[in-house]
N, C-alpha and C positions, 0 to 999 in steps of 0.2 A: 513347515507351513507357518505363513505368519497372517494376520490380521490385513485386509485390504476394503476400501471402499470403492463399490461399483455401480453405476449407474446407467440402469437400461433402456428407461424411457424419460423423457423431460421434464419435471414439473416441481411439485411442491418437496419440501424437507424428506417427507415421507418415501423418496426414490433412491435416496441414500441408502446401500445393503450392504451387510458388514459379511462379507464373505473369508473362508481361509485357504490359500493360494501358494502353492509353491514359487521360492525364486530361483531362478535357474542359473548356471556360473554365467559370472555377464561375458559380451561378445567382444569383439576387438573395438579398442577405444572406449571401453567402458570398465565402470568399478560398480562392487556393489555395495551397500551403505546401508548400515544399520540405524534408522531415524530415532533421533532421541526428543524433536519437537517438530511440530507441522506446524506451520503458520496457519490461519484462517484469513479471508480477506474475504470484499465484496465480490471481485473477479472472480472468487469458486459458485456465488448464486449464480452469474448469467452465466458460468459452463451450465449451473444442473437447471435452469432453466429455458436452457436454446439460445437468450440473447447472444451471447458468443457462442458458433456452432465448435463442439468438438471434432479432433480428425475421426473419428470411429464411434460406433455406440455397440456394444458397453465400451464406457470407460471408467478409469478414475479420475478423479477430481483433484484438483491441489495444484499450488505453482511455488510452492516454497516450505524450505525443510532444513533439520539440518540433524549431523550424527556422526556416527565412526566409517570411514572403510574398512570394510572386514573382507574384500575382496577385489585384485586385479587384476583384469582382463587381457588380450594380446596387446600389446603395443603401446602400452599405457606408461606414461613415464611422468615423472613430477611430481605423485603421489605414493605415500607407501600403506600399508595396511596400519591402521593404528591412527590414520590422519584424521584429525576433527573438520568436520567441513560445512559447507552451506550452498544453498542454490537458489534459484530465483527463475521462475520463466519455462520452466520444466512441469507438463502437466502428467500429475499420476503422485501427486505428493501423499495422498490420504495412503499413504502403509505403514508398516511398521518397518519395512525393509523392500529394497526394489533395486533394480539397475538405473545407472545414466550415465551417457558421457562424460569422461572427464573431463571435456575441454569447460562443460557446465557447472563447473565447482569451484569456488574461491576455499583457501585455507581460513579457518578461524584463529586470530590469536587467541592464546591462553586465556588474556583475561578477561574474555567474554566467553557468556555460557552460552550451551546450548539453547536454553531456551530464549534468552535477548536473541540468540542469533536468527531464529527462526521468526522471531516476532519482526528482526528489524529488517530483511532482504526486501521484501516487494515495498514495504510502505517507505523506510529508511533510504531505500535507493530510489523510489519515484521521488520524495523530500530532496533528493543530492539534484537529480535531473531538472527539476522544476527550480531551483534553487540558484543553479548553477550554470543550466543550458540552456532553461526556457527563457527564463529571467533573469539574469546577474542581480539580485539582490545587493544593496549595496549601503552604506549609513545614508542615514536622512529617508530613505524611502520610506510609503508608506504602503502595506500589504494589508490585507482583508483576506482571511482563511475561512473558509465556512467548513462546519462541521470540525470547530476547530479543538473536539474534546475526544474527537476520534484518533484512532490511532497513527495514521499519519498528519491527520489535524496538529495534535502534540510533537511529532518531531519536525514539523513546518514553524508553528509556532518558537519552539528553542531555537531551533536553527536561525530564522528570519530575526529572531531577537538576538541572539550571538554576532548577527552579521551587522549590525546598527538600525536594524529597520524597527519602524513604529508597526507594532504588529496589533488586528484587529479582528478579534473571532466571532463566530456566530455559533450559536449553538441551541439546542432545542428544550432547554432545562437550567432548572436553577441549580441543582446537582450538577451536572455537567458546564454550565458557569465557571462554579466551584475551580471544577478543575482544570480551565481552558485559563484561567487566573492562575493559576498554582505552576501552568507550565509556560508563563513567560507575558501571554496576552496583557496590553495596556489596555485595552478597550474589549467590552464582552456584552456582546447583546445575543439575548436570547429571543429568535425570530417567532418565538410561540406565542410571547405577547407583544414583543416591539415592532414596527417596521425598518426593518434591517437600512432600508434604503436613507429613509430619513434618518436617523442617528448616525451612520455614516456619512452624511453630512455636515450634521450637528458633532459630533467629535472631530473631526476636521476643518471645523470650520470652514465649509464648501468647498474645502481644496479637492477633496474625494484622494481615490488610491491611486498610486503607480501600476498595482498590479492588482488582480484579482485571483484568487487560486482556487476553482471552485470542484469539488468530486460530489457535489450533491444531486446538480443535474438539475432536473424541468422543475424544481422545485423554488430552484432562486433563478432563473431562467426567465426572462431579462433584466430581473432588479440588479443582477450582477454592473450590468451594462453601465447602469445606472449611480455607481459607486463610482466611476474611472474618471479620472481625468485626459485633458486630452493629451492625444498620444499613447494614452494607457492598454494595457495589456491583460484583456480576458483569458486564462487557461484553465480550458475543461478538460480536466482529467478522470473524470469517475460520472456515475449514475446511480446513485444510490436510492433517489425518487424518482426513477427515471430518466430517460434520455434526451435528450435536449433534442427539440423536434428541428424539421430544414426553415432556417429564418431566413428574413429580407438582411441582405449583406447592407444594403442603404443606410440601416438602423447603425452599423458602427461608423458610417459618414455624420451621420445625425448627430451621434451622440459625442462628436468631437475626434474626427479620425482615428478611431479605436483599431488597434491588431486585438485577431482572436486566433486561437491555435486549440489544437487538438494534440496534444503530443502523447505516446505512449512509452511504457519501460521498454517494453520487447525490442522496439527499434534502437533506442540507444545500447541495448547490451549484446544487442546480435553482435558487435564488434566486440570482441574476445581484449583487444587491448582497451577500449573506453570501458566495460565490464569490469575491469579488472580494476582499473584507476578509479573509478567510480565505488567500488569496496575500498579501496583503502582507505579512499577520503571519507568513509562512511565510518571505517573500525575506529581510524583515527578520533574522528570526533566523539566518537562512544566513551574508546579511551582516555581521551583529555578530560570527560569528564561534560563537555561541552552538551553534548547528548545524552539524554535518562531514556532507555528503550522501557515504554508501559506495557509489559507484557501482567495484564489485570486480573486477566480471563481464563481458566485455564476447565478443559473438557477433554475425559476417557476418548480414546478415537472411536469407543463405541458407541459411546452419545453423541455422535457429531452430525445426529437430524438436531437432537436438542438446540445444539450450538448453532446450528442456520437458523434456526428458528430465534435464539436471541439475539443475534446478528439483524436480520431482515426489523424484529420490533424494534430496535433501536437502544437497545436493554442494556451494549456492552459501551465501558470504555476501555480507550487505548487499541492494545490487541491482542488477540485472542488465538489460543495456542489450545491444540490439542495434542494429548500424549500416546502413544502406542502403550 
């Protein structure tokens, strides 16, 4: 019997139940895996809130994890028992141990732990995608990260500054300043007292940005807009105050023929080989050194209403890992 979180009806922290649940030998094309870190992310609130519907209720919660195989199912080849691993995009992470396809697994090098690893798959590989595919980031550009003390804020941030970009955070504290400074940002305003919009101006000297990378949602929704130069490129990725309500498309005519995009992890990793090359180029950078995964946060899986709860106030930085 191991430790599982399950969720029966929708709503606040409080629907998170910490149940103990047998795992069964896994099925053909599956392993089964002993979790040695969950990831926490914003994407586990709107499963346990409804905004993203899950396949079935009850479920579990979670899309990212990582641990040992301790078990191979029929027809499973590439892995052996004893292999360290990681995942991404796979909902049911809240356990201590579970089944999943193997085709959903990347190997972990040695010299990344379990817990970087677990902290860096959803935020780490959304940073590669947005980075890489949404935007070619390139020297000279100039990026504006909001919520840029969070945890994929911070690997946006090193990332965008390793590549040559003038990188520009936002963030909602003088503490988290602190630290959006510490992971690479030239420019850090804090939009609790500043107007993000103007001082993006003013540090650019009216150039504004090439790109935008916003996961905050209705909250800078359309100051974003507002930041870009023309030609520039709005990417909403997250909703963290909210969901960016249905605008007048005219607005990015307006504001100097703007692209806006919507992009998510799950479509670029559904391809088993972009998934795959997409972790390398993620260990690699870890490895070089290039990358510091902030794994800050760390919560029992049995406190893990606690943990939505300092998640949603805005309490953690980095990212936030719970332990079986």
């Amino acid at each position: 019997m191991v430790k599982v979180v399950r969720i029966a009806a929708h709503g606040g922290p409080e629907v998170l139940a910490i149940e103990e649940r047998a795992v069964p030998p896994p099925g053909p094309g599956e392993v089964t895996i002993a979790q040695k870190a969950i990831g926490l992310n914003y994407i586990d609130v709107y499963f346990r809130t409804g905004l993203y519907p899950a396949p079935a209720m009850p479920f579990t919660p979670g899309n990212e994890a990582a641990g040992l195989v301790t078990a191979l199912g029929p027809g499973v080849s590439g892995l052996r028992v004893g292999d360290r691993v990681a995942y991404v995009g796979q909902l049911g992470a809240y356990a201590a141990a579970r089944n999943i396809a193997a085709a959903a697994l990347v190997k972990i090098p040695a010299e990344i732990s379990f817990e970087a690893a677990a902290a860096m798959m959803l935020k780490g590989l959304t940073a590669e995608y947005l980075l890489f595919r949404t935007f070619r980031v390139k020297k000279g550009h100039v990026v504006l990260v909001h919520a840029a003390a969070g945890g994929t804020g911070q690997i946006l941030t090193q990332w965008a500054r390793a590549l040559g970009a003038t990188v520009i955070g936002t963030v909602g504290s003088e503490e988290k300043a602190a630290i959006a400074r510490a992971q690479g940002c030239h420019h850090v305003i804090n939009y609790a007292t500043e107007n993000f919009v103007e001082r993006v101006r003013a540090v650019t000297e009216g150039a504004l940005c090439h790109v935008v990378y916003d996961g905050v949602g209705k909250a800078t929704f359309p100051g974003s807009l507002d930041c870009l130069r023309k030609f520039g490129m709005f990417v909403s990725f997250g909703n963290a105050s909210g969901a960016v309500e249905a605008f007048n498309l005219g607005l990015l005519a307006g504001k100097g023929s703007l692209y806006a995009t919507r992009p998510t992890l799950f479509t670029h990793i559904a391809d088993r080989r972009t998934y795959a090359a997409m972790a390398r180029r993620l260990f690699a950078a870890v490895a070089a050194g290039t990358l510091a995964i902030p794994a800050s946060n760390r919560f029992p899986l049995d406190q893990v209403a606690e943990a939505h709860r300092a998640l949603e106030a805005r309490l953690t930085t980095g990212s936030t890992i719970l332990v079986p």
